[in-house]
C-alpha positions in Angstrom: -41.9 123.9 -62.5 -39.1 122.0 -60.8 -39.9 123.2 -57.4 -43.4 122.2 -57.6 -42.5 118.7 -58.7 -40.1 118.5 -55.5 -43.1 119.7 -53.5 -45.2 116.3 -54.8 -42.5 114.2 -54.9 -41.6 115.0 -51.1 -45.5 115.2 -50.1 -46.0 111.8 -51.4 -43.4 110.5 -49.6 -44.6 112.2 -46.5 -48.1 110.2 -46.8 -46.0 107.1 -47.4 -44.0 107.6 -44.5 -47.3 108.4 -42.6 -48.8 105.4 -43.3 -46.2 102.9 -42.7 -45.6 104.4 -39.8 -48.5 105.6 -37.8 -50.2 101.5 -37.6 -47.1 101.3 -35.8 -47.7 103.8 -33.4 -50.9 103.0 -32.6 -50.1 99.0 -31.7 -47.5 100.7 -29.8 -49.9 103.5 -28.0 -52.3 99.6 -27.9 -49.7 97.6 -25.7 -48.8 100.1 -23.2 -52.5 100.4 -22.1 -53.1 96.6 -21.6 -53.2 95.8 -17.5 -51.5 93.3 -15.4 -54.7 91.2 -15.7 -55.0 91.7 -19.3 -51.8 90.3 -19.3 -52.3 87.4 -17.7 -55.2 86.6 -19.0 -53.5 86.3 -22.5 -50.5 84.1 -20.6 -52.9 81.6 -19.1 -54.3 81.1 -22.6 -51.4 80.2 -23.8 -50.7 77.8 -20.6 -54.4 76.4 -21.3 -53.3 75.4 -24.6 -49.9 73.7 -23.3 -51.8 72.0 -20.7 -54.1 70.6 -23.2 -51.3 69.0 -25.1 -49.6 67.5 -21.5 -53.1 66.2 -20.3 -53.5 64.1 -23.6 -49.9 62.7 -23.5 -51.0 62.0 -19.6 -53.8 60.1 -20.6 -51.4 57.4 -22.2 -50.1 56.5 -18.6 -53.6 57.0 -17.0 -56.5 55.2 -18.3 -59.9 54.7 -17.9 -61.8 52.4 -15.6 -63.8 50.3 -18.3 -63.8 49.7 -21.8 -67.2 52.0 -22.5 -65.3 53.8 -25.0 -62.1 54.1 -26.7 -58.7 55.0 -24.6 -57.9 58.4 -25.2 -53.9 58.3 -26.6 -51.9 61.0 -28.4 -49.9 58.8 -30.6 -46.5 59.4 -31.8 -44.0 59.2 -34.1 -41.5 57.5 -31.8 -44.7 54.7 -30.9 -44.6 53.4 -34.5 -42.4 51.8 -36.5 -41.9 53.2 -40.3 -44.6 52.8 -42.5 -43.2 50.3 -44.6 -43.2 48.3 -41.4 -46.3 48.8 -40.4 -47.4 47.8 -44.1 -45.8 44.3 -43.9 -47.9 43.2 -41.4 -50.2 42.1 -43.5 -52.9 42.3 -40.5 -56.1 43.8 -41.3 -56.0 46.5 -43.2 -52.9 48.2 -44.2 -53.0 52.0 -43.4 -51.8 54.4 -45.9 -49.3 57.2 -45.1 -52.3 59.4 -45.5 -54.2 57.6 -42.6 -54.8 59.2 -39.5 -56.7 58.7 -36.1 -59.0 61.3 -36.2 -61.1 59.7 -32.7 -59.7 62.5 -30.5 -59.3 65.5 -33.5 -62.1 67.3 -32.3 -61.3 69.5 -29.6 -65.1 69.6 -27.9 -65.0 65.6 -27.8 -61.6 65.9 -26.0 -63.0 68.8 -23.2 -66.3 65.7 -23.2 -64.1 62.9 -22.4 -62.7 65.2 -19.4 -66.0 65.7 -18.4 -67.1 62.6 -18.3 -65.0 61.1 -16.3 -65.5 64.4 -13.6 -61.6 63.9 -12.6 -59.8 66.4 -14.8 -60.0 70.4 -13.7 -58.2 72.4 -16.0 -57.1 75.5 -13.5 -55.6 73.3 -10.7 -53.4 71.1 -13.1 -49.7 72.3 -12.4 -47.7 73.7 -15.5 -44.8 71.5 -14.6 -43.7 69.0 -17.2 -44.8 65.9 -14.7 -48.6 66.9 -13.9 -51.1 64.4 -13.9 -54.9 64.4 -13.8 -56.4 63.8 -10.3 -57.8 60.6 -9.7 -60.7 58.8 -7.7 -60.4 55.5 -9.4 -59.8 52.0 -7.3 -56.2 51.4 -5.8 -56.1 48.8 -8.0 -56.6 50.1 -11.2 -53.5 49.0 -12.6 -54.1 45.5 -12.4 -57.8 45.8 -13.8 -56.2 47.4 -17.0 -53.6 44.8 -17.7 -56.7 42.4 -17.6 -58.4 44.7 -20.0 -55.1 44.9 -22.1 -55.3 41.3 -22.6 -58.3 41.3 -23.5 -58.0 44.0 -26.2 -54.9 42.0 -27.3 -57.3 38.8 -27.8 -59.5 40.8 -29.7 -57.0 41.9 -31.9 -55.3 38.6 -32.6 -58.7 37.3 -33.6 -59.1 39.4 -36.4 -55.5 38.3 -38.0 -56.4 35.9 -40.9 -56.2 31.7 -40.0 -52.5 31.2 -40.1 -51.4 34.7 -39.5 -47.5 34.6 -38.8 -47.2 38.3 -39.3 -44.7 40.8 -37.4 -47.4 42.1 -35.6 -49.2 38.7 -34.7 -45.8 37.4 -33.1 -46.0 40.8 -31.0 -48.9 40.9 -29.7 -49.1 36.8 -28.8 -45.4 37.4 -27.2 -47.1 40.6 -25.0 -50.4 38.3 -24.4 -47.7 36.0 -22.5 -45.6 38.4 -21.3 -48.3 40.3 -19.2 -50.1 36.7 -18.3 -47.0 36.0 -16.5 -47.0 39.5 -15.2 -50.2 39.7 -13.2 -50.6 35.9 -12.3 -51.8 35.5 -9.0 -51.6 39.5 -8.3 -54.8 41.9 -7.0 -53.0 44.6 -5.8 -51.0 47.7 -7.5 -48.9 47.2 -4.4 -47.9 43.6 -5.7 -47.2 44.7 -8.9 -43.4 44.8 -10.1 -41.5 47.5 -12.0 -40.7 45.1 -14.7 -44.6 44.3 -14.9 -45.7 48.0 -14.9 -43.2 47.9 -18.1 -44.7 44.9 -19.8 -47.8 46.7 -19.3 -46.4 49.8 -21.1 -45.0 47.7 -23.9 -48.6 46.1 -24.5 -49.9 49.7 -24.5 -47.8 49.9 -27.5 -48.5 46.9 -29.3 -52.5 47.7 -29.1 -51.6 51.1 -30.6 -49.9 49.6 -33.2 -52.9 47.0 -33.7 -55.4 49.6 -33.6 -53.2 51.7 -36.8 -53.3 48.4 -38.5 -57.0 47.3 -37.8 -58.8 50.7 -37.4 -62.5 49.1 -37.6 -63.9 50.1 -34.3 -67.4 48.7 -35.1 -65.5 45.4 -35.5 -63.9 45.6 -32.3 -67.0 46.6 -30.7 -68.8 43.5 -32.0 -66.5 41.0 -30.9 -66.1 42.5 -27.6 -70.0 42.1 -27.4 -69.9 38.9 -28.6 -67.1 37.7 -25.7 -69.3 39.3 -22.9 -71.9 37.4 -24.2 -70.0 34.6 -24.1 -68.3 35.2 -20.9 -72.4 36.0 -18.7 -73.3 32.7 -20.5 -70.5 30.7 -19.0 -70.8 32.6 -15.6 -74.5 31.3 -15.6 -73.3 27.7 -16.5 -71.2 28.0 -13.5 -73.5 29.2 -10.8 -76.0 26.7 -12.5 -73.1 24.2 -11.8 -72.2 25.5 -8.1 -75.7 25.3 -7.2 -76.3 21.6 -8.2 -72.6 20.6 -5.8 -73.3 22.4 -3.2 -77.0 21.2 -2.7 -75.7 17.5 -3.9 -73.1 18.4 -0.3 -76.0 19.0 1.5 -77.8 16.4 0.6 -74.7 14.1 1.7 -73.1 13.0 5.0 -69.4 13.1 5.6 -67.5 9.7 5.7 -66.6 10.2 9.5 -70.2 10.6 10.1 -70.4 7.1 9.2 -68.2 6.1 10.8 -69.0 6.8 14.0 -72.4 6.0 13.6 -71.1 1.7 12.6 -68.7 2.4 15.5 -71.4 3.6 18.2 -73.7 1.4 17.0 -71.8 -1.8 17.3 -70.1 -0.5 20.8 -74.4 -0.1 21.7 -75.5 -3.6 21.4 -72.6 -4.5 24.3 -73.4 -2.7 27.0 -75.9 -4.1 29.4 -79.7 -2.6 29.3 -80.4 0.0 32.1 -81.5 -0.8 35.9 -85.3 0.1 36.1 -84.4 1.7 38.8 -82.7 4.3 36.5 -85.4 4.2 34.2 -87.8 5.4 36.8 -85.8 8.1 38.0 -85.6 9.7 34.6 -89.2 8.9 34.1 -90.0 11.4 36.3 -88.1 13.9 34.8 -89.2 13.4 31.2 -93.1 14.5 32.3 -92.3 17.2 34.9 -93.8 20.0 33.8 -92.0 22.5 36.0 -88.6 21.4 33.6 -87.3 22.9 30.5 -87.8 20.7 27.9 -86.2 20.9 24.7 -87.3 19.1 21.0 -84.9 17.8 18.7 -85.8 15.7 15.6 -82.5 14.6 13.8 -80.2 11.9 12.7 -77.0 13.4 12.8 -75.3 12.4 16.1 -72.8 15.3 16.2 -75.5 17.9 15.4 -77.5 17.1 18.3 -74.3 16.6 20.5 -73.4 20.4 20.1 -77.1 21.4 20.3 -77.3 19.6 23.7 -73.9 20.8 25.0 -74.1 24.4 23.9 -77.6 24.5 25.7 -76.9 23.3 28.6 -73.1 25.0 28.9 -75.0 27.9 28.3 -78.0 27.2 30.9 -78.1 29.1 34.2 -79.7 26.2 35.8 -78.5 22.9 33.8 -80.6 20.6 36.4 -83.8 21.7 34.9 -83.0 20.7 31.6 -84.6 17.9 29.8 -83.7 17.4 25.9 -85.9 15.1 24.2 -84.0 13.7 21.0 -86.1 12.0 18.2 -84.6 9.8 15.4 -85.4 6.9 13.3 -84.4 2.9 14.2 -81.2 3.3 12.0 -79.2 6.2 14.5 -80.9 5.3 17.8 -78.2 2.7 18.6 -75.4 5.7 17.4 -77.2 8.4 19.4 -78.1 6.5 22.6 -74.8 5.2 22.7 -73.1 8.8 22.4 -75.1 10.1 25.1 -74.5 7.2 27.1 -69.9 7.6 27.0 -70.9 11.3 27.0 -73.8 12.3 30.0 -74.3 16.1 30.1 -73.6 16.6 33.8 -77.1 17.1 35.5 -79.3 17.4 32.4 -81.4 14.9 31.7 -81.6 13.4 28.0 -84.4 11.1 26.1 -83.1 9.2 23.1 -86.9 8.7 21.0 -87.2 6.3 18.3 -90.2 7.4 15.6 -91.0 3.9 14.5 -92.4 3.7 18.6 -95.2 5.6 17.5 -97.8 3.6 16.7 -100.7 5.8 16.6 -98.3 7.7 14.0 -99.9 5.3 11.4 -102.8 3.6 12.9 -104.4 7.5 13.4 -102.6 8.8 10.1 -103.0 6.3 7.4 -103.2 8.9 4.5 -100.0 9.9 5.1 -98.3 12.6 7.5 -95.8 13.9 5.2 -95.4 15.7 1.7 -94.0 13.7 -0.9 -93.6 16.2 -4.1 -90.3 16.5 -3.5 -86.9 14.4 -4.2 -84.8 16.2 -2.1 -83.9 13.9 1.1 -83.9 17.4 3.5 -87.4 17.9 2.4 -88.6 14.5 2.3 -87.3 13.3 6.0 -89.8 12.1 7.9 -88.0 13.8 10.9 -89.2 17.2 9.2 -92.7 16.5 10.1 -92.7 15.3 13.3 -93.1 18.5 14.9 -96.3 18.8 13.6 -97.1 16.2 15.8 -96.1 17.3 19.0 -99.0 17.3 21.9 -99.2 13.6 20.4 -95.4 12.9 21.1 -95.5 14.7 24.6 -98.6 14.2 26.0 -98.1 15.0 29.2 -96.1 18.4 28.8 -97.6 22.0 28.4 -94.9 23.8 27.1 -91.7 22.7 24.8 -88.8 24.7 22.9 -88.1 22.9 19.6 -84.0 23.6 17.6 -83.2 22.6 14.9 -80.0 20.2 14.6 -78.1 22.6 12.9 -78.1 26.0 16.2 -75.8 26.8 18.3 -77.1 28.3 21.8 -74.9 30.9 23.3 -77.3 32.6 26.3 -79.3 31.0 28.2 -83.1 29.8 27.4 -84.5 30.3 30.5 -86.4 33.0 29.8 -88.2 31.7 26.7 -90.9 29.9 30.1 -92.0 33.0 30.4 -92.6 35.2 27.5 -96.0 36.4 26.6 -97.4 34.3 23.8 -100.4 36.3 23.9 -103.0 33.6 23.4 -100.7 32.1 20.5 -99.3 28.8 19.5 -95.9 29.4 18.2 -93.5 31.9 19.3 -91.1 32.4 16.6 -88.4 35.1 15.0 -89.9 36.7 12.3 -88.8 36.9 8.8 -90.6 39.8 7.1 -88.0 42.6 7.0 -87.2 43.1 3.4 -83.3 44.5 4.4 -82.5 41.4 6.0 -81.1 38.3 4.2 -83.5 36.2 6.1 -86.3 37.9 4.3 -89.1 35.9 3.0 -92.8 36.0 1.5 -95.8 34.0 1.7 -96.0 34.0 -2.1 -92.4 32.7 -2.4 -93.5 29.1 -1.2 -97.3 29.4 -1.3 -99.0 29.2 -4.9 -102.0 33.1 -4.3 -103.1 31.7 -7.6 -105.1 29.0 -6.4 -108.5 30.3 -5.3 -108.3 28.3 -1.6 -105.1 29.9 -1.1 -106.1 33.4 -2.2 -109.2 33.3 0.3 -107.7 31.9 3.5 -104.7 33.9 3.4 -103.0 37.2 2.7 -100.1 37.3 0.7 -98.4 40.0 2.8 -98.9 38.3 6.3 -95.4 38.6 8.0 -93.1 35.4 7.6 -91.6 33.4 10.9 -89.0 30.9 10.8 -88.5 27.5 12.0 -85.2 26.8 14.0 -86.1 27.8 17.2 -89.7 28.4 18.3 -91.4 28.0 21.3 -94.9 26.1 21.4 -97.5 26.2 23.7 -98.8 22.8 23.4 -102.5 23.4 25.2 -103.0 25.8 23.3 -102.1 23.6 20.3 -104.9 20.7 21.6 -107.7 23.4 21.8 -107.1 25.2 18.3 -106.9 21.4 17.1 -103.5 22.4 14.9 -102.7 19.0 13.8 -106.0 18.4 11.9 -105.3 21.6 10.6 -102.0 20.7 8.6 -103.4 16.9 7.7 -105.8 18.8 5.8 -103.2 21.5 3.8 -101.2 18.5 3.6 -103.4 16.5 1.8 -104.3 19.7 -0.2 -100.5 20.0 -1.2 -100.4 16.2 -2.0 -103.2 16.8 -4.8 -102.3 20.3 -6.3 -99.3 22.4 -6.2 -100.3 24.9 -3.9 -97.1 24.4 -1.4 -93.2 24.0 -2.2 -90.0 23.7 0.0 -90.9 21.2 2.4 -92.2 21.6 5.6 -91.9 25.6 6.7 -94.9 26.6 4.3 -96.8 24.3 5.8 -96.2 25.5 9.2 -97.2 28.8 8.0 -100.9 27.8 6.9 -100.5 25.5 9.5 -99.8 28.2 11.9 -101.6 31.2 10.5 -103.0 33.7 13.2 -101.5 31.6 15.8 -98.3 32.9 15.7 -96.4 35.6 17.7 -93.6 37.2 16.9 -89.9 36.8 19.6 -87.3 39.5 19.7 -84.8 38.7 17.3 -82.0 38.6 20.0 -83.4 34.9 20.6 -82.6 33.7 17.0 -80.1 34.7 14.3 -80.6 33.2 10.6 -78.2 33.2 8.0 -74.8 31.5 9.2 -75.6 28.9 6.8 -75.9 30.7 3.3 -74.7 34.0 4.1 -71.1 34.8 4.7 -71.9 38.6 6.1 -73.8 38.6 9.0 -72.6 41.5 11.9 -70.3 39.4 14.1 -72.2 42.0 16.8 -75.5 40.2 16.0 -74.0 36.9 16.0 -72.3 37.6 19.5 -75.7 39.1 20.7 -77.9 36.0 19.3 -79.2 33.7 22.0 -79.3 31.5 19.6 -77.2 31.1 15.9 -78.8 29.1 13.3 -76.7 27.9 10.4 -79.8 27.1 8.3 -79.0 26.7 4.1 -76.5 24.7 2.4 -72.8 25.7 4.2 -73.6 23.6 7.3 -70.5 23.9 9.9 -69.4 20.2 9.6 -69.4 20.3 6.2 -66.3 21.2 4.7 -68.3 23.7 2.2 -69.1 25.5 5.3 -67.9 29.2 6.0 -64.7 28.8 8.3 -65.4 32.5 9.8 -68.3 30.7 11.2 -67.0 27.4 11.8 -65.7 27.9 15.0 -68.9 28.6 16.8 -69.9 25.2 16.0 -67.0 23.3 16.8 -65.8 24.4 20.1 -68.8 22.6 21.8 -67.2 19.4 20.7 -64.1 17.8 22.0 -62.3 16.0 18.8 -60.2 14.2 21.3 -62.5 12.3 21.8 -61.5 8.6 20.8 -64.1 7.8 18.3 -63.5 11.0 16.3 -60.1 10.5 16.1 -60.7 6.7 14.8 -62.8 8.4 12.0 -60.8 10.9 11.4 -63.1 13.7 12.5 -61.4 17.1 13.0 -62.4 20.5 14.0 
């Protein structure tokens, strides 16, 4: 009986023994058959994990490029003050010991915000303590988030009750000034200072303690909304604002300008009249039809000087040239007398005065201009004139009419002979939608009116005024003049024109224009601050038409140049008026 109860007793213990040990074995038997790549498959796990943890702490040095969602940020314990600290505040609401950030808990929104921003890749990050996320953000995306700091910091500080004098409050209103002061006057990273990249860390850790103590985001999110309102609406106000001073420039000349229009003027009435024997010389230059003969209609004195001296520095045969100028009585005495101290070699020029025109009125007594408008650049009678011109040059067949404000840099010669194909007009046109220059027919004419919608089509191509070429026999048999009196007097009774007198040179013109190369004439100098300089060095012609004219001072000084080297501001009357280049 004894030996059979040894038997059990050392049996069971046998099965004990048996099955402690043999799990044992068989993890053991498990590990030795587990490959290289098995193996390293299970450590890069684990290193996937650890790089998880670095690439969040990263995040706190590297943030986003706008404020469409919250900054990702591991917080801390060494961020944060204690919690009775952060209690004291009394800013917003006090968080509880038992609060906690739970924005970046979930582990598929964290791999999201990583994908969202296409700039993290989890297998080329290093394993070193130091890696950071690759980055195809702006070289100046340090600056962009102190600005967004401060803002975040305003936000903040608006939500602290009226009178806040909290710990917190003091912070964050000490940071706003710290980091003001910080990026004044900087764009660049490059410009940035080591002890502003550490102002900017220190804010960093202000907002995270304002976000602990005012953890609304729908809150923040409202008053952010309610700034960028705030902020469009003032932009608006602005460009609103910046539209009315630079058209009210425009609309202005410069004090020089009247200056040495008094000075000219009074200098005029002393000189003795011409000999007739000059007047007959240049007689016969002013009707010779084998001449160039150029069109301006203008009362700025200077504008015309650089038109005329460009042109014929420019010309390839400055003998044949023959500028007529046309003004009103008020500049002719500035504008004869300029030409006068200042000939232009062996070009001839013809100072006009529009009041001569008698048959202006006595054959137009309904009226020859448009007079909808208040602004003085649409309202000129100068504007019209051209309208007029087999009238004004009777005796001429062809004539090449700039405006006051080109500059010629080739020469013209070769606008004689191109093919105007039966046409009237020879202008650049305006039609290409890529170009800045581009314009519509329906921008200025008014397709709603029935007339309008039957005579023309809304998708004809667009030219420009500035430099156009007009054969004036055709103009007398097509009978153009009649033609614009009556869309004239159309546009006097109904609104079916606006912006003074180019849409009226398109109906005017319609079907009798043909289209230049666009070498001849390039557009834009005068609103648009990007034109190719290839195309302006190409351009036969560069027209600054829009509101930066070149002797404005509101005028682009990239462009300014051009303008300015075809006029000596040596000369004595400048100087006396104190008109510089």
């Amino acid at each position: 009986m004894k030996l059979l109860r040894r038997c059990l007793r050392i049996l069971i213990l046998s099965l004990l023994s048996v099955s402690v040990f043999a799990p044992l074995v068989l993890v053991s038997f498990r590990l030795k058959t587990i490959t290289s790549i098995g193996r390293r498959e299970f450590i890069d796990d684990l290193w996937s994990r650890r790089r998880d943890v670095e690439a969040l702490s990263s995040m706190e040095q590297e943030a986003g490029e706008s404020l469409k969602g919250p900054k990702p940020i591991v917080f801390k314990d060494n961020d944060f003050q204690s919690r009775e600290g952060i209690n004291s505040l009394e800013f917003g609401s006090n968080p509880s010991i038992e609060h906690k950030d739970n924005r970046f808990d979930d582990g598929g929104e964290k791999n999201n915000s990583y994908k969202a921003t296409g700039q993290h890749d989890r297998g080329a990050v290093k394993r070193d303590k130091n890696a950071r996320i690759p980055q195809s953000r702006s070289v100046d995306y340090k600056v962009k988030e102190m600005t967004d700091q401060l803002i975040r910091a305003r936000v903040y500080l608006s939500f602290a009750p009226p009178g806040s004098n909290s710990h917190l409050t003091k912070e964050l209103r000490q940071r706003i000034k710290e980091l003001e002061h910080a990026v004044e006057e900087v764009t660049k990273d490059s410009a940035l200072t080591k002890s502003a990249l550490q102002k900017m860390k220190n804010m960093e850790s202000s907002l995270v303690k304002a976000g602990h103590a005012y953890p609304d985001c729908s809150a923040m999110s409202s008053k952010l909304r309610a700034m960028t309102d705030n902020a469009e609406e003032q932009v608006r106000m602005q460009k609103k604002q910046v539209t009315y001073l630079v058209n009210l420039a425009a609309r202005t000349t410069p004090k020089g300008f009247h200056c040495l229009s008094m000075r000219l003027t009074s200098e005029y009435f002393a000189l003795p009249p011409p000999s007739e024997r000059q007047l007959l010389e240049q007689k016969k230059l002013l009707h010779d039809t084998k001449l160039y003969h150029y069109a301006v209609f203008s009362d700025n004195v200077l504008a015309c000087a650089v038109v005329v001296n460009s042109t014929v520095s420019s010309a390839k045969e400055p003998e044949r040239i023959v500028f007529h100028l046309v003004t009103n009585s008020l500049n002719l005495p500035a504008m004869s007398m300029w030409f006068s101290l200042n000939p232009m070699g062996r070009a001839t020029v013809e100072v006009l005065r529009m009041e001569d025109f008698e048959w202006l009125s006595r054959e137009y007594d309904l009226g020859w201009k448009v007079h909808n408008f208040s602004d003085p650049r649409f309202t000129s009678e100068l504007n019209y004139l051209r309208f007029y011109l087999p009238n004004i040059f009777p005796s001429l067949d062809k004539v090449v009419v700039l405006d006051h404000d080109v500059v010629v840099q080739k020469d013209l010669s070769g606008l004689w002979h191109v093919d105007m194909k039966g046409k009237v007009n020879g202008a650049v046109e305006t039609c290409q939608e890529n170009e800045a220059s581009f314009l519509r027919m329906d921008m200025f004419i008014n397709f709603s009116d029935p007339l309008i919608a039957d005579e023309f089509d809304s998708k004809a191509c667009t030219w420009a005024f500035g430099m156009n070429v007009f054969d004036l026999r055709r103009w007398r048999e097509e009978n153009l003049t009649a033609r614009y009196h009556e869309y004239l007097r159309l546009s006097n009774e109904r609104p079916i024109l606006k912006g003074g007198s180019l849409p009226l040179g398109w109906v005017t013109f319609y079907n009798q224009t043909t289209a230049v190369e666009r070498r001849w004439h390039m557009l834009g100098l005068g609103h648009d601050s990007t034109v190719p300089p290839d195309d302006i060095e190409k351009a036969a012609v560069i027209h600054y038409n829009g509101a930066w004219k070149p002797w404005l001072d509101i005028g682009f000084g990239e462009y300014k140049g051009l303008w300015s080297k075809h006029m000596d501001f040596d000369n004595p009357y400048l100087q006396q008026c104190n008109i510089h280049g």
